[in-house]
Residue, then its C-alpha position, 0 to 999 in steps of 0.5 A: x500500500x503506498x499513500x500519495x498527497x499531490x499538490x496541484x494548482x491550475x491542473x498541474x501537478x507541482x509537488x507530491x508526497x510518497x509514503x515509499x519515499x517518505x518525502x516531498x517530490x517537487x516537479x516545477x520550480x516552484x513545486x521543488x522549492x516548495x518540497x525542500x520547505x516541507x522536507x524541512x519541517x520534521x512536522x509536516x513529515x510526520x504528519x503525512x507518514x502517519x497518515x497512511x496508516x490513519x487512512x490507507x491501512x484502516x480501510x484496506x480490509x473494507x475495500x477488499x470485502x467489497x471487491 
């Protein structure tokens, strides 16, 4: 299971966070600027680590009965 956070604006992808990297990825300019300020802050990654198993791994179980 991998959990992904992208960050678009103007429906364009400019940055996303893994959770098989455990960082931010930018793909603009901006979007790696961005990025390097989020891998900075130790909060904002623990925040979106945690999140795959808040989310991803509490609800795996529903989605497989209903498939």
């Amino acid at each position: 299971i991998e959990y992904i956070y992208s960050v678009y604006y103007n429906k364009v992808e400019y940055a996303r966070f893994t959770s098989s990297l455990g960082k931010f990825v930018g793909f603009t300019q901006f979007g790696l600027k961005q990025a390097d300020y989020w891998n900075s802050n130790p909060s904002q990654l623990a925040l979106r680590s945690t999140e795959k198993e808040r989310y991803c791994l509490h609800n795996i179980g529903i989605d497989y009965q209903a498939a």
